[in-house]
N, C-alpha and C positions, 0 to 999 in steps of 0.2 A: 517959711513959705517955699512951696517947691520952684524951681525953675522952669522954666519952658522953652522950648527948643524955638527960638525965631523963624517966622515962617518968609519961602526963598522967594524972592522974588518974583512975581509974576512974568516977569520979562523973559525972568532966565530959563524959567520951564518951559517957554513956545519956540527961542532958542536950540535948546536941549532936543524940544521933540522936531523940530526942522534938521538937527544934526542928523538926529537916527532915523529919518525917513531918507534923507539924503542919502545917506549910509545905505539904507536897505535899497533902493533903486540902484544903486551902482553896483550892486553884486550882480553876480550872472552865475549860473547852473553851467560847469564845463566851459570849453573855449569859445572867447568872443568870435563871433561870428566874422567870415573876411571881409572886406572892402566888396561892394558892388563891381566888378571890374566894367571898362572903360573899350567898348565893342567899337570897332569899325570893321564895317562888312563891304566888300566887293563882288562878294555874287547875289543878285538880286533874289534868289530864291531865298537864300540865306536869311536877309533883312527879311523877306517876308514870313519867315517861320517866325523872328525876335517878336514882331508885332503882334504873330495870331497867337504867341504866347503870353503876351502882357507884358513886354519885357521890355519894349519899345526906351523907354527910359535909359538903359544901358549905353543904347548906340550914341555914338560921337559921331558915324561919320560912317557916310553911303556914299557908290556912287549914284549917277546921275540916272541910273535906269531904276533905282532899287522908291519905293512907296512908304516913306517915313516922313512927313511933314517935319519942316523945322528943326531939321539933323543936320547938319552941317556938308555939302556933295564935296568930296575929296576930286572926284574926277570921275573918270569910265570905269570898266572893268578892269585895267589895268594904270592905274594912275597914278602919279611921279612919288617916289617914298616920302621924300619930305613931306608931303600933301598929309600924307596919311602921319608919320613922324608928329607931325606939328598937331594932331588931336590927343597924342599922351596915352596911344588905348594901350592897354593891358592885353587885347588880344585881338586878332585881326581876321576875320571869315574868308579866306582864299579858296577858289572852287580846284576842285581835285581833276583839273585839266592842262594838258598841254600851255593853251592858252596860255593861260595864268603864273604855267612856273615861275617864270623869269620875275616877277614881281615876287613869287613868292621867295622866291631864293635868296632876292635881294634885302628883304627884309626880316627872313632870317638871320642874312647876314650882321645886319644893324643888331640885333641881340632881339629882336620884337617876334613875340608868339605869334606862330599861325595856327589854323586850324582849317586842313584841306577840307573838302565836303563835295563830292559829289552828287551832282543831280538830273542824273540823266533817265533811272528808271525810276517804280512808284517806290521799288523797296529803298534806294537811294535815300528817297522824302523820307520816307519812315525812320532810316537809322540817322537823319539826320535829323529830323525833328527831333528824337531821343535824345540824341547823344549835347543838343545846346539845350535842351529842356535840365540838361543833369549840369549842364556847364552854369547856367543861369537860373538854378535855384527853382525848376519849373517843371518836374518830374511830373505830377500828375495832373499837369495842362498839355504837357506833351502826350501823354499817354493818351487824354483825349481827343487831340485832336487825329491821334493816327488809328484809335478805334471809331472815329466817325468817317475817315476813310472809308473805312475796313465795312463799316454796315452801308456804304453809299455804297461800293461795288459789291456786296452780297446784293441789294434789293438790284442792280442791275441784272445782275446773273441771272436772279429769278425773272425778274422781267425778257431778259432772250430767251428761256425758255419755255415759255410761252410762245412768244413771238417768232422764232428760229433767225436763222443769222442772213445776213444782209451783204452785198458784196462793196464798198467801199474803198474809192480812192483819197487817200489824205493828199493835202496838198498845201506844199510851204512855200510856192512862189511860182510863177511862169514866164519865161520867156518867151518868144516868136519859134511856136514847134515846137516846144517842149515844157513840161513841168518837174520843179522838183519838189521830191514827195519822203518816202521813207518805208524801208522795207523789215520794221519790227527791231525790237532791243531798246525803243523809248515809252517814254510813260506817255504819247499819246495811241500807241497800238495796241498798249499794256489795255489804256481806257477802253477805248474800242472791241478788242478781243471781249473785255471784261460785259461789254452791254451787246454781244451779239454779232461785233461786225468781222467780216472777212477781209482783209487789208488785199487788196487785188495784184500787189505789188510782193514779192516773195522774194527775189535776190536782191542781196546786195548789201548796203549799211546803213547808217542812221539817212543816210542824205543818197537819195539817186536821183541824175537827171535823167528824166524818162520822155521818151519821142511820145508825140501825138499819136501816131500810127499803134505805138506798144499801147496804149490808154486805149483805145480803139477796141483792139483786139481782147482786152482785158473785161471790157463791158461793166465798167462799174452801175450799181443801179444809186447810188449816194456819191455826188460830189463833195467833202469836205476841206473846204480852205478854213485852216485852223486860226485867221486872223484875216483883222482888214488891211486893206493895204490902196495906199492914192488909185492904181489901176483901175481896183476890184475891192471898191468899198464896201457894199451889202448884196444881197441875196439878187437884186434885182439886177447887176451888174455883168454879180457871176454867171447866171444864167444867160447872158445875150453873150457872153463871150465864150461861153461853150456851144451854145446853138448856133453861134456861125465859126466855130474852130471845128467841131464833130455834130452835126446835127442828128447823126444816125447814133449816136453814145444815149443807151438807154435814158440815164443819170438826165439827160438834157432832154429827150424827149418827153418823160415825165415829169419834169420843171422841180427833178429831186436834186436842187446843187444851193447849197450852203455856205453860208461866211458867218463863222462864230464871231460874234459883236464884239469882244475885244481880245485881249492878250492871255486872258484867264484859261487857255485851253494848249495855245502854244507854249507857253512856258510851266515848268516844275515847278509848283508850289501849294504852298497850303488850303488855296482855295478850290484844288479838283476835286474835293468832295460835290463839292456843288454844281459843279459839270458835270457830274455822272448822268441825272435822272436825264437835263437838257437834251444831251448826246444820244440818252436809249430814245427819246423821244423821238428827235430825227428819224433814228432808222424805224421808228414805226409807221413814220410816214413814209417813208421808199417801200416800206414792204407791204403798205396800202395802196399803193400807187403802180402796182405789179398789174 
């Protein structure tokens, strides 16, 4: 009578095939991939590029100015190392300014990665939006977000050319007699020049205090306050307080004076794509208003 080979257990075959699926999942193609690292950002532009890139998850820890729900605030722009020490990041966004050194120095010193980044003009954004797109696994989210730049100020461009250019005063603040304004080299003149306007202001540096009397003689026909502020909260504000500082200032006789509704316009970040059209729009109305 022949023999026959005992058939194996049913157990040990679903066993067997759980081994070798298990087995097959834990192989990997080339080197495992690194740890997520562990982001704490100090300049709010910074934290706002992590976000528009999906990356939000990375961050441990902002400070108090920068727009990440439920991230942990270290402090200000410059705030105590341990604060920042005690989130464990792997790498920390320190802005590429004066400001800032002293912090960053110091936590250099503690052995903890920085990564300077400056953000004062638009190509600033650009190479930094890059350059944490490649840091944070985000290459072609960054890519996009600096090509929707790039076609926001191209439709701008076409749109001044149409329209021609506009003379415009920017404006970051005022005191009794005077405003402080900015005479080109930031990415709000960058904006500006880009949709038509002519900054009425020509010497000087990122920040001038400039008399009444100079604003006067300059003749802007567009007031812009890049922000609101308790003074000079909205549009209706700004205007009674140039028509009784300069009543004869074109800008105020044609009720062409502005307050961008929030912070999206003063500060470097990922969202001036979508200031652009806003901004050309204005000057179409100053240049309607001639």
């Amino acid at each position: 009578m022949p023999r026959t080979t005992p058939k194996r257990p049913r157990l040990a075959l679903i066993l067997a095939a759980l081994a070798a699926l298990a087995a097959a999942c834990g192989r990997r193609d080339g080197p495992r991939p690194a740890p997520a690292p562990r982001v704490v950002s100090i300049v709010p532009a910074a934290t706002a590029v992590v976000v528009a890139l999906g990356e939000a998850d990375h961050l441990v820890g902002v400070t108090r100015y920068g727009h990440a729900p439920g991230v942990p605030v270290v402090g200000d722009t410059n705030p105590p190392p341990e604060r920042v020490l005690a989130q464990e990041p792997d790498l920390v966004l320190v802005g590429d300014y004066p400001s800032q050194a002293p912090t960053r120095e110091k936590l250099a010193a503690l052995g903890v990665e920085t990564l300077p980044l400056p953000f004062v003009t638009l190509a600033d954004m650009r190479a930094a939006t890059l350059t944490l797109g490649a840091r944070l696994g985000a290459t072609p989210e960054a890519e996009a977000l600096v090509a929707r730049l790039d076609a926001a100020l191209a439709a701008g461009r076409a749109r001044a050319t149409e329209r021609g250019p506009v003379k415009v005063l920017v404006v970051y603040g005022t005191e009794p007699g005077f405003v402080y304004t900015t005479a080109g080299g930031d990415h709000v003149s960058e904006l500006l020049a880009a949709v038509g306007g002519v900054n009425v202001v020509h010497d000087g540096g990122l920040t001038v205090r400039l008399g009444l009397e100079a604003v006067l003689a300059r003749a802007p026909e567009l007031v812009l306050h890049v922000a609101p502020d308790a003074a000079l909260p909205d549009d209706a504000a700004a205007l009674a307080y140039w028509r009784q500082a300069l009543p004869d200032l074109p800008a105020a006789r044609r009720g062409q004076v502005r307050v961008w509704p929030d912070d999206h316009l003063a500060q470097n970040g990922p969202w001036l794509a979508d200031a652009v059209a806003p901004l050309a729009a204005l000057l179409d109305r100053a240049a309607a208003a001639r």
